[in-house]
C-alpha positions in Angstrom: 0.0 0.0 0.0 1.6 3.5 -1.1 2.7 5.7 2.5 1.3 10.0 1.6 4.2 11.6 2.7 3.6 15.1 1.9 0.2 16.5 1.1 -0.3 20.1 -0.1 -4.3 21.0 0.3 -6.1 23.7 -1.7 -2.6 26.2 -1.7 -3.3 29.5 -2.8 -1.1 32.6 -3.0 -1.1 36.2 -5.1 1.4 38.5 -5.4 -0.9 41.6 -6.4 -2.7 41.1 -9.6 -0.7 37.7 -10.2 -2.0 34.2 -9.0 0.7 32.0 -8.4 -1.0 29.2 -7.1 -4.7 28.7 -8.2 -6.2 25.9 -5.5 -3.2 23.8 -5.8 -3.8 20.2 -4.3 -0.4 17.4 -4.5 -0.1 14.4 -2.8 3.7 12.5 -2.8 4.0 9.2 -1.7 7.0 7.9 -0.1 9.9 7.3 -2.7 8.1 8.6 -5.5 10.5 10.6 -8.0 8.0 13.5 -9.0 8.8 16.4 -12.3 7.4 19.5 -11.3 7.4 21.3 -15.0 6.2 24.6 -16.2 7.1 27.8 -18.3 8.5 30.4 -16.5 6.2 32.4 -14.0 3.7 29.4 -13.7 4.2 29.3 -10.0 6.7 26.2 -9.6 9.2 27.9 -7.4 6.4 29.4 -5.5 5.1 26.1 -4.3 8.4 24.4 -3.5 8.7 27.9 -1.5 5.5 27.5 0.5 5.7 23.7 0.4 9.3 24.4 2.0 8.4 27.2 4.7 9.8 30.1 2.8 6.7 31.1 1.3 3.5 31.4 3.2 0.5 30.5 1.6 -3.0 32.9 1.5 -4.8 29.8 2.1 -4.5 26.4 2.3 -2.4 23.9 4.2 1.0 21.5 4.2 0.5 18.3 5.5 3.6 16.1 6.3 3.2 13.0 8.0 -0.7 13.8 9.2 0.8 16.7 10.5 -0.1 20.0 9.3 3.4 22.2 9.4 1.7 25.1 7.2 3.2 27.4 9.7 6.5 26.2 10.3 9.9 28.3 9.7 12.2 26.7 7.1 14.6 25.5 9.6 11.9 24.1 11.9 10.6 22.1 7.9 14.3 20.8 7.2 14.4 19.4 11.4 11.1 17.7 10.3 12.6 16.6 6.9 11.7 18.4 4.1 14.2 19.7 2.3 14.8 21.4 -0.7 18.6 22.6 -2.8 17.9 26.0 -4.7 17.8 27.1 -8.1 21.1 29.2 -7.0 23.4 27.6 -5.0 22.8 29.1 -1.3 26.7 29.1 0.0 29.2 30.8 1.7 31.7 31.6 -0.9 34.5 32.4 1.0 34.2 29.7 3.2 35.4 25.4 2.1 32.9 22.9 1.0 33.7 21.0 4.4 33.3 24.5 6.1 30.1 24.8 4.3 29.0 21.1 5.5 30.3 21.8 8.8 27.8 24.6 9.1 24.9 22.6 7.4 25.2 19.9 9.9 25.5 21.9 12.9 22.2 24.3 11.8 20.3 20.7 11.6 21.6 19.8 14.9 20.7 22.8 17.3 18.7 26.0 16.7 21.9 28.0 18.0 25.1 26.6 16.0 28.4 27.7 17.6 31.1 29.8 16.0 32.9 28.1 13.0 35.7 27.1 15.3 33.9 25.3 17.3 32.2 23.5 14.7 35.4 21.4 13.9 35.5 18.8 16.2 36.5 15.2 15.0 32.8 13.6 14.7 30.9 16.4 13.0 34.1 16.7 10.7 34.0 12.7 9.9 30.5 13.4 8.6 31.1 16.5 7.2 33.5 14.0 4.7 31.5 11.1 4.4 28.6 13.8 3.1 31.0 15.3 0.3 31.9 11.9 -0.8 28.6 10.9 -1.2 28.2 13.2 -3.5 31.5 13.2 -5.1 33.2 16.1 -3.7 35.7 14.8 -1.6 38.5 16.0 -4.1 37.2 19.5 -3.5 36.4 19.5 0.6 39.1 22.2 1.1 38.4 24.8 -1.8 36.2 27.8 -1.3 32.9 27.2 -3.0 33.8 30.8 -5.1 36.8 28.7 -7.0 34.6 25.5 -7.8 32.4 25.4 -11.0 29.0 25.3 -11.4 27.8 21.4 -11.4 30.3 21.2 -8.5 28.4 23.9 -6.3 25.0 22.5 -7.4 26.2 19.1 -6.1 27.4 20.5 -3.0 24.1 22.9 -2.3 22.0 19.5 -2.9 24.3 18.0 -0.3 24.0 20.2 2.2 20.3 20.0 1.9 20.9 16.2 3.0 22.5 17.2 6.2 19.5 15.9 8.2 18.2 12.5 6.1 15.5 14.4 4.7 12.2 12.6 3.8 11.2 14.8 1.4 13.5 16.7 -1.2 13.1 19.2 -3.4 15.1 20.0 -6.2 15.1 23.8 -7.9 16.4 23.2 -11.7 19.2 21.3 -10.3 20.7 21.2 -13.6 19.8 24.5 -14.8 23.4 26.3 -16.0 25.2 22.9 -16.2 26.6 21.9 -19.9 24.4 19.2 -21.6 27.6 16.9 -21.7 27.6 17.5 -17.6 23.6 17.0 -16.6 23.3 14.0 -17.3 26.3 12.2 -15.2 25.3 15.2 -12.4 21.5 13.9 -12.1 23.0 10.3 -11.9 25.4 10.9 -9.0 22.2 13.2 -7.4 19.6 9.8 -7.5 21.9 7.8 -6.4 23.2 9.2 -3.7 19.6 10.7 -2.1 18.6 6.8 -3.2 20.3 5.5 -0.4 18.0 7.9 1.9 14.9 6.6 0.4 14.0 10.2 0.2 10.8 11.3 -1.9 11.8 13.6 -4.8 10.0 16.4 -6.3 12.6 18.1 -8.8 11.8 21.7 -10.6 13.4 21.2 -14.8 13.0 22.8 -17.6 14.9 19.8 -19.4 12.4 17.4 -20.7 15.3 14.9 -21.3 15.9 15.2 -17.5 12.5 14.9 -17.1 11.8 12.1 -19.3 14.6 9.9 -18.0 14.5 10.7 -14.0 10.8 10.9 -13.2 8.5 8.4 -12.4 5.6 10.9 -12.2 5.6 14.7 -13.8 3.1 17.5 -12.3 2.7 20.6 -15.3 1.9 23.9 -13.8 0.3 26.4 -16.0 -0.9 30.4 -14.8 -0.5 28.8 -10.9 -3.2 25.9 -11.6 -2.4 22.4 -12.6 -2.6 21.2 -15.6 -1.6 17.5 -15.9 -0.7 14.9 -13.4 0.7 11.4 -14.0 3.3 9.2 -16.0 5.9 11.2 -17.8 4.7 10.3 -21.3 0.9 10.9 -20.8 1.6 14.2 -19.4 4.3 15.3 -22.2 2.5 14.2 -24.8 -0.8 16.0 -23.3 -2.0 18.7 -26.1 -2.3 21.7 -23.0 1.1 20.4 -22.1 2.3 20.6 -25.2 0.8 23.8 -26.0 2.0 25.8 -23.1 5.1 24.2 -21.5 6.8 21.9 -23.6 6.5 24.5 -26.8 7.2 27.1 -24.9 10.7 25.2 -23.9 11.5 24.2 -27.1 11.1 28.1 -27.7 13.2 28.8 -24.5 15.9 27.0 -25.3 16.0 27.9 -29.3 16.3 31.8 -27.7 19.1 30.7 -25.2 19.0 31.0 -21.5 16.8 34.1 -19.8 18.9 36.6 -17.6 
């Protein structure tokens, strides 16, 4: 029998004249691998943001584990175990990637981390290594996350949202400004190492290859309503679907990336 993990009920939120979410109602079961895809402005970030704390919605509510934790801070959501990596790496650049995981762990461990110093002790820095290897960034624990390329800081910002075993994960265009020749071999080192976790998955793209190949299930947002629900080929080869998202990113990426 499928587990509901995460349930998001009737979510509704404006931003002036704009309606970002239109009554939207998700349900993820544990361990499913969900596409959330959409042109932009159609509200995706916006739900991973209320879904995730940041965001609070006008109405509606956040269910996680029969628990409603509609009103919970983001740190108080990732100590409950959602979640989620950004669409921008969120990092200290002129800090290390162990610094960085150092930090991570200690914010997941106690509302009031200690000064940076006092982070390093032996145990917390054995983990903070046996999280960048995970993810294949041990060669790179003692650069500053300014110096390291792009799919290396996206690995490393979707590893330090691991620091707590999350349940639920989501995923902001993890491959978004990573070379086709890279996302690929980056989206295979993410699934297997959040596999291990048995984590739930939602995962923002705008790369229907990524899409087509990762998910097991693919959500399309359109105007801040849903649009389609289900298996990745029903929904891509839905005519709306087709009409307003994946048109509109064959058009995106025959213009080149927006600034």
């Amino acid at each position: 029998m499928t587990r509901t993990v995460l349930e998001a009920r009737n979510l509704k939120k404006r931003f002036g004249a704009v309606v970002a979410a239109d009554d939207i109602s998700i349900t993820m079961a544990a361990g499913e691998v969900i596409g959330l895809i959409g042109a932009n402005g159609a509200g995706k970030t916006t739900f991973v943001n209320m879904v995730t704390g940041h965001l609070k919605p006008d109405a509606g509510q956040v269910v996680f584990e029969g628990s409603d934790v509609t009103a919970l801070a983001p740190r108080a959501m990732t100590r409950r175990g959602i979640t989620r990596s950004f669409q921008v790496a969120q990092l200290f650049p002129q800090l290390s990637s162990r610094d960085n995981a150092l930090i991570a762990l200690a914010s997941a461990e106690t509302e009031q981390p200690a000064l940076l110093g006092d982070l390093r002790i032996p145990d917390r820095i054995a983990r903070a290594d046996a999280l960048l290897a995970r993810f294949g960034l041990a060669d790179v624990a003692d650069r500053l996350t300014v110096e390291l390329p792009q799919g290396k800081r996206k690995l490393l910002d979707i590893a330090l949202a691991m620091v707590g075993e999350g349940r639920v994960l989501l995923l902001d265009e993890p491959t978004s400004g990573i070379s086709a020749d890279e996302k690929f071999p980056l989206m295979d080192l993410v699934m297997e190492a959040i596999g291990g976790a048995d984590a739930t998955i939602l995962f923002v793209e705008h790369d229907m290859e990524i899409v087509e190949r990762y998910a097991s299930r693919v959500i399309a947002f359109y105007e801040g309503r849903i649009i389609a629900d289900g298996a990745p080929a029903a929904v891509l080869a839905d005519a709306a679907v087709r009409r307003h998202v994946v048109g509109a990113e064959i058009h995106r990426r025959h213009e080149g990336p927006r600034r």
